[in-house]
N, C-alpha and C positions, 0 to 999 in steps of 0.2 A: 470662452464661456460655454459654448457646446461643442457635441459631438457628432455622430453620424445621427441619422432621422432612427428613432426606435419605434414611434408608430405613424402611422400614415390612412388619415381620415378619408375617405370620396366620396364625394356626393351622396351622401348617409341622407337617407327618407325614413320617417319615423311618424306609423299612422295609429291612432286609437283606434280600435276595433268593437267597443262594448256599446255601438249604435246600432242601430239598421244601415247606414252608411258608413263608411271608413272615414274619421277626422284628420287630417295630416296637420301633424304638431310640428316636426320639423323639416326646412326642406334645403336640398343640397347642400349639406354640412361636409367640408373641405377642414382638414388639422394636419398637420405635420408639428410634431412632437421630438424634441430632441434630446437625446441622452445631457442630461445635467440643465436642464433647461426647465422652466416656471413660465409656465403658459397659462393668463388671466379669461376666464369667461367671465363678461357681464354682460346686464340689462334687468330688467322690470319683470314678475313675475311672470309666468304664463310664456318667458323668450326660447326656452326650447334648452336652457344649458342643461339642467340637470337632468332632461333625458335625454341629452346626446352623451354627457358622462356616462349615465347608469346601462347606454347599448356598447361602451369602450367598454364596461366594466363585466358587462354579460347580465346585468340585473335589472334588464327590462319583467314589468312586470306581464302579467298575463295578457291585460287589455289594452297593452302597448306594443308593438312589433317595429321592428325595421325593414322596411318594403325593397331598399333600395341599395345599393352604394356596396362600400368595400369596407373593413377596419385591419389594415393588417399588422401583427404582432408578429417578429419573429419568423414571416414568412408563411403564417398561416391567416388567412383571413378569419377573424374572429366571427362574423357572422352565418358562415356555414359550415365552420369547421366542426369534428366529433365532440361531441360533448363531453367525453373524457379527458380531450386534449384541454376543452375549454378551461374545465373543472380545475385543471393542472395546474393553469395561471391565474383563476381567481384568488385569489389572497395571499398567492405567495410571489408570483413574477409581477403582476399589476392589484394594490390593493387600494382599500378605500377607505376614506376617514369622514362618517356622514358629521349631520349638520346637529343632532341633540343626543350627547352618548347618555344621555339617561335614559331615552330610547332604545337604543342602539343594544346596550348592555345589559345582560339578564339580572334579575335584581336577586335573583334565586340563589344565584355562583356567587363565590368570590372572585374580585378580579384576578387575581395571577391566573386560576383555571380558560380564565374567558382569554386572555394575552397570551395564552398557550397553544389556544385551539388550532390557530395555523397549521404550527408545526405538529400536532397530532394526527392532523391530517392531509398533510403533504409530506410529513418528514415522516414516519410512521417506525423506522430504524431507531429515532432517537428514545433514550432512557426516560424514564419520568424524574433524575437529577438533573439528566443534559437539560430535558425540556425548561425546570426550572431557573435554571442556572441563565440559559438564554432567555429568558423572562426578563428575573432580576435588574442584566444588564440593560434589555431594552427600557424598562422603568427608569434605570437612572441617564439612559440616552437621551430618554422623552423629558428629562426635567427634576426626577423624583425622584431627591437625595434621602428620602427614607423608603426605597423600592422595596424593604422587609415587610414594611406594616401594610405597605398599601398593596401588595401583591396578598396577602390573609384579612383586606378587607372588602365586605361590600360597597358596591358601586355608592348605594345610598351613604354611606361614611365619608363620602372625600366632597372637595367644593368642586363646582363646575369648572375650574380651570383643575383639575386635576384631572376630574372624568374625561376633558377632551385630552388631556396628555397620557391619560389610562389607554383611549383610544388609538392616538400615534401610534402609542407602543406595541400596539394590538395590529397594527397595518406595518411598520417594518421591522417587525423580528423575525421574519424570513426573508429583509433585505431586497424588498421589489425592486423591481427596474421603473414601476411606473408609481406616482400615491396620487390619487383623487382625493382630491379635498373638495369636499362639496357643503358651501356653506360654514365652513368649522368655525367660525366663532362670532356668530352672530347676537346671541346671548348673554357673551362673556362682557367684564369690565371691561375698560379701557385701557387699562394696567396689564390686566392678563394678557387680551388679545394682542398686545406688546410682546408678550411673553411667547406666546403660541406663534407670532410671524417671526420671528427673532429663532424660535426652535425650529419651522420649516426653513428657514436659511441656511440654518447649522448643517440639516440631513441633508439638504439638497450641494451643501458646500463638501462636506465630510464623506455620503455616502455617493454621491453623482447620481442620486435617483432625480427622475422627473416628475416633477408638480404638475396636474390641471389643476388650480386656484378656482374656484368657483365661487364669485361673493356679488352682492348687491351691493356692496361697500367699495367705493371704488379708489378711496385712500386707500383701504387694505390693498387693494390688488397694484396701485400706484408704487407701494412704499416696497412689494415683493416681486413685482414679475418683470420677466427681461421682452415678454412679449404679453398681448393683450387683447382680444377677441370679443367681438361688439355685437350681442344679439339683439332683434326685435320681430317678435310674430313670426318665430321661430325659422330666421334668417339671418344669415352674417350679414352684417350693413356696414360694418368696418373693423378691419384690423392692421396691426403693424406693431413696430417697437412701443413698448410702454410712452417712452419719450415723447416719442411724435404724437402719436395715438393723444397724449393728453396734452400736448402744448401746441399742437394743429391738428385739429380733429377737424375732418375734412366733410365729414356729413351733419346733419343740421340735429338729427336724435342723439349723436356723441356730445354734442354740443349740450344737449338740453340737459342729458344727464351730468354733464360733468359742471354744468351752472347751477347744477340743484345741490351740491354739497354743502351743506352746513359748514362756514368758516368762521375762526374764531381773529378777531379783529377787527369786522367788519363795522362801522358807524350803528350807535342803537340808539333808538330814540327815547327821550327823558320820559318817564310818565308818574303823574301824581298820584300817590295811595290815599285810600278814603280809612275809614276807621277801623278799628283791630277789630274781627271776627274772629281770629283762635290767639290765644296766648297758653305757650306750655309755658310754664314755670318751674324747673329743675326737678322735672320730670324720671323718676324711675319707673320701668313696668316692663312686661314681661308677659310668662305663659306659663303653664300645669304641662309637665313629660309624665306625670303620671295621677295617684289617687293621694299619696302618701305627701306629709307634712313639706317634707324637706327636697319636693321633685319640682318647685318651682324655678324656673332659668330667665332670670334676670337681662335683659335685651337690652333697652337704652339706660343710660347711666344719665342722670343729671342733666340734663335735655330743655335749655331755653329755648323756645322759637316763639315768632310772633308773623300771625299773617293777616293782612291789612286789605280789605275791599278794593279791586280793583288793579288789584295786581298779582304778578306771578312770579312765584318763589320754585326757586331749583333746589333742589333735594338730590345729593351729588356723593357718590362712593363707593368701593367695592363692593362686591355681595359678603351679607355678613352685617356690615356696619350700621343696619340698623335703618336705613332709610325706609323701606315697606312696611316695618314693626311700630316706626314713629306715623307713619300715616292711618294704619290702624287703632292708634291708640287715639285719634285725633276724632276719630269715627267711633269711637265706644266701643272697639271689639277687644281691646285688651284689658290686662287688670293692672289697674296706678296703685301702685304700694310707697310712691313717694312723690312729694310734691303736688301739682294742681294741674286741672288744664281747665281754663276757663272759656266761654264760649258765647258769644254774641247772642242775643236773643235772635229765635228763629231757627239756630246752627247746633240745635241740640244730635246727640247721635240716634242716627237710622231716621230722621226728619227730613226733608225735604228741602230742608237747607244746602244741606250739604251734599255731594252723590259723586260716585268714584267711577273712574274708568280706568280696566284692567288692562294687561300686559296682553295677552291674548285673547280675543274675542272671540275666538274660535269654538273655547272652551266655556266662557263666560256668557255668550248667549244660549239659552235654552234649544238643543238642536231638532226638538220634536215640531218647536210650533213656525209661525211664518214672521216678518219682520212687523206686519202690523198688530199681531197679538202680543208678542214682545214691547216693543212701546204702549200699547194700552194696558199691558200688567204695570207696567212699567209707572204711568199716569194712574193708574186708578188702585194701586195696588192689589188689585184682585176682589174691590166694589164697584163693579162696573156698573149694577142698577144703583146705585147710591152716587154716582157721579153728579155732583150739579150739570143740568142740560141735558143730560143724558146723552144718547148715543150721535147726535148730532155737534154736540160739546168735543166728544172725544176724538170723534170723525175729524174735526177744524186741526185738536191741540195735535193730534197724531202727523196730519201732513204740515202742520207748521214747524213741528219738528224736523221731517223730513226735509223742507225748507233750509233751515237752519245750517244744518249740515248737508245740504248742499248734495241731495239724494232725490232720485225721480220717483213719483208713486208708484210705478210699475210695479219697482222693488218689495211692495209692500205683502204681496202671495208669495215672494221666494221666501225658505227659510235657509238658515247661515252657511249650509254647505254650497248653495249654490249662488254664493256672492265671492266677489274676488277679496282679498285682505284689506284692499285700501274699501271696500264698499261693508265691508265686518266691522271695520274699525269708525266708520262715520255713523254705523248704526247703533253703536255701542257708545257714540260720544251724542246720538239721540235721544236712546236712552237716559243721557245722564243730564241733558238738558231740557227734556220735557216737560216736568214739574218746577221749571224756572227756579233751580238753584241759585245761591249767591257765589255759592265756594265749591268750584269740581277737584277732587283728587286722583290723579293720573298718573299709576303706575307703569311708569315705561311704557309708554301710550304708541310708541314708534318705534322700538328696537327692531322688529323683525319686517320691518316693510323694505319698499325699493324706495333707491333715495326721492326721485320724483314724486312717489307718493308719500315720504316723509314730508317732503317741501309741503307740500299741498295739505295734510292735518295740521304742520305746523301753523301756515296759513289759517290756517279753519280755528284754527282755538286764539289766533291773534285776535282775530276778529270777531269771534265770542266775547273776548275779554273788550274790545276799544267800542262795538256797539253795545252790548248787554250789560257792561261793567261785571261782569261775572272774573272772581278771583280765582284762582288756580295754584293747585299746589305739583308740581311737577316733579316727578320723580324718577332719573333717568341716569345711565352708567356712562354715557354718551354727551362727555363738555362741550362739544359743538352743537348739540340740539337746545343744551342749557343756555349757553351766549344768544344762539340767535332768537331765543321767545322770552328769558326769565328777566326782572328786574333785579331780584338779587337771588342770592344764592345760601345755600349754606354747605358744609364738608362736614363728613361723617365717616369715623372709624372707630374701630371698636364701642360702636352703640352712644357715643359720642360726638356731639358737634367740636369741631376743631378748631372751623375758620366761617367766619358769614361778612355777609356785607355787600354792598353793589356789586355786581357783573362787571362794571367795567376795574373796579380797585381790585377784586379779589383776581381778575385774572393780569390786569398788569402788571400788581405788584402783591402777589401772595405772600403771605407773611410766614404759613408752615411747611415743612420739608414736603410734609405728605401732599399738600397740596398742590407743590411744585414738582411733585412728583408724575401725578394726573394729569398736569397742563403738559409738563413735557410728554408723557404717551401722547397725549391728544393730538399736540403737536407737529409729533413725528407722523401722523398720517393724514395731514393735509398738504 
């Protein structure tokens, strides 16, 4: 399986500098890396992997330094070596494939120019047909049997499993010795991210390059790496073979994280629905690309669902298929050109009925103000002297919110940047519970968290649901998060429901290809 050691980590110390005192983020970090070898970092935000990648990779940023230790590449210690030398092996001998290439990639270029840049600037001999040419093939190395159109398209034209195979392609077409993968597909379906572990297999099988894997997900890192490294509070706490590593984990935090993985199989308990609060009734709708008659783009097709008080419905499929456009529509923000959506009294759109939590908090809470003026916009909509009670009212509804979710009032002076994701993501499920909804909709409420703190919102919204009776429409790419919270489920492709029905029918015995399709990705990484 391997070769000789191609890089060799020591004792790497990594301190933040943008205090009055120095923070040390990472301490004595030990890797040995070996030619053709898939080496796993996990753990919980804040453990120190991605910035002991980003000092292998040379792209510490300014307010980060490495105090300590050795990285050696090649014979050269990467941390004091010239910077021309370093320059030499950034993205062509050791490159990196980050965590959101819609980020990553300039939206300005078309991608072949951006898949080029390596060797423009490490090959600098090469022709502008050679350059292409090696493109092309990388595109179709990476996945993309139409490497023509997608090499003269922008980033914004292709779907997210494409941009991170735009990405691949963009980190070995100078054929590293090393690829950092940090994060690469935390966003993607289920399906895809099959796709994308399945294609770091191939390169790693084909080309002998070595992987650092870096995920939160620890079935991904399970189903890909031969070895697996266990960070917390930016310390190795354990590592060894994948194998062992997860079938005797010998410290008590390997333990917790790998108990907190969402399984699908596991016993779920029966629960009663109360009475229908939304009924789509074959539902078409959609949205305006422009001003003109004919620029309408038609998104769900014929669209039954029905959600009932007191329970929680999975909203389950590709990107694309329609599930965030069917919850919009449910909420008044789209326009119905066919069929009906009926609506409980109380559960009209932008009311108080209903209240949605989004994919990323980060983005969705206001980042100028603090977390208690955010729940009192939130509560009062922005009539704060018109409050019944007034300021004593809002004062109770605000920390009983806080309550709720399971948040200390301290929190309540910080604003969103200085809260961690699981503490962004409980304020933002405050928000949506303050004005005592019936029906919350939760767009990917957990995709980019750490599995612990996945466990733990999931928890938090059981429990909204079994004390408050608050119904929930769940809407998630991730079949392991659907089995262990939703009562039943529905499948969605092409803007289309395919398959619905109980959690436990539709996943023991799915009736459509597509559907069996999902359960087996799923599968494969538990």
């Amino acid at each position: 399986m391997t070769d000789a050691p191609i890089l060799s980590v020591k004792d790497l110390m990594i301190e933040f500098n943008d205090h009055t005192l120095p923070e040390t983020a990472v301490f004595d970090f030990d890797l040995t890396l070996n030619a053709g070898e898939i080496v796993g970092i996990v753990g919980e935000s804040g453990a120190g992997k991605s910035l002991s990648a980003l000092a292998i990779a040379g792209l510490l940023k300014r307010h980060s330094m490495a105090r300590n230790g050795s990285i050696l590449f090649e014979g050269n210690n990467l941390l004091n070596c010239d910077r021309e030398i370093l320059r030499g092996f950034q993205g062509d001998e050791i490159s990196v494939v980050f965590q959101e290439p819609l980020s990553s990639l300039n939206p300005a270029y078309r991608v072949g120019k951006q898949v080029e840049e390596s060797l423009r600037i490490h090959h600098p001999e090469m022709s502008a047909d050679e350059r292409k040419e090696r493109a092309l093939a990388a595109l179709e190395d990476a996945g993309l049997s139409d490497s023509g159109r997608v090499y003269n398209s922008y980033p914004h034209e292709l779907s997210g499993g494409m941009r991170q195979r735009v990405m691949i392609a963009a980190a070995m077409i100078s054929d590293p010795k090393i690829l950092i993968a940090d994060e690469p597909t935390t966003a993607l379906d289920v399906t895809v991210q099959a796709q994308i572990i399945e294609l770091f297999k191939k390169i790693n099988r084909e080309k002998r390059c070595a992987i650092l894997f870096i995920s939160h997900d620890l079935s991904l890192v399970k189903t890909l790496c031969h070895r697996v490294i266990v960070m917390k509070d930016g310390r190795i706490v354990e590592e060894g073979e994948t194998e062992e590593v997860f079938y005797n984990p010998r410290e008590d935090y390997t333990k917790q994280l790998i108990g907190a993985i969402p399984r699908i199989g596991e016993k779920k308990k029966s629960r009663e629905a109360g009475e229908t609060l939304i009924r789509m009734s074959r539902v078409d709708a959609g949205y305006r690309t422009g001003v003109s008659k004919n620029s309408f783009k038609t998104v769900l097709h014929d669209v039954s669902l029905e959600l009932k008080a007191g329970e929680i419905l999975g909203l389950a499929g590709e990107s694309g298929s329609g599930k965030s456009t069917a919850a919009r529509a449910i909420m008044g923000a789209l326009e119905v050109t066919s069929g009906e959506i009926l609506r409980a009294e109380g559960y009209e759109p932008y009311g108080n009925g209903m209240r949605m939590i989004f994919q990323d908090p980060y983005g969705s809470l206001n980042p100028a103000h603090t977390v208690e003026w955010i729940l009192t916009e939130a509560l009062t909509g922005g009539k704060r002297r018109k409050y019944p009670g007034g300021a004593s009212a809002i004062r109770e509804a605000v920390l009983n919110a806080l309550d709720q979710a399971e948040l200390s009032e301290e929190l309540l002076s910080r604003k969103p940047r200085e809260l961690s994701g699981g503490q962004r993501q409980r304020v933002a499920i405050a928000e949506a519970i303050i004005s005592r909804p019936g029906l919350i909709i939760a767009d990917e409420p957990v995709s980019a968290l750490d599995v612990t703190v996945q466990q733990q919102i999931i928890a938090l919204m059981e429990r909204l649901r079994d004390e408050k009776g608050i119904a929930m429409l769940l809407i998630s790419h991730d079949l392991r998060v659907i089995y262990r919270i939703c009562d039943r489920v529905a499948i969605m492709k092409g803007g289309r429901i395919v398959e619905e029905g109980s959690v436990d029918r539709v996943y023991s015995a799915p009736e459509q290809v597509y559907t069996k399709e999902l359960l087996a990705a799923a599968l494969m990484e538990t």
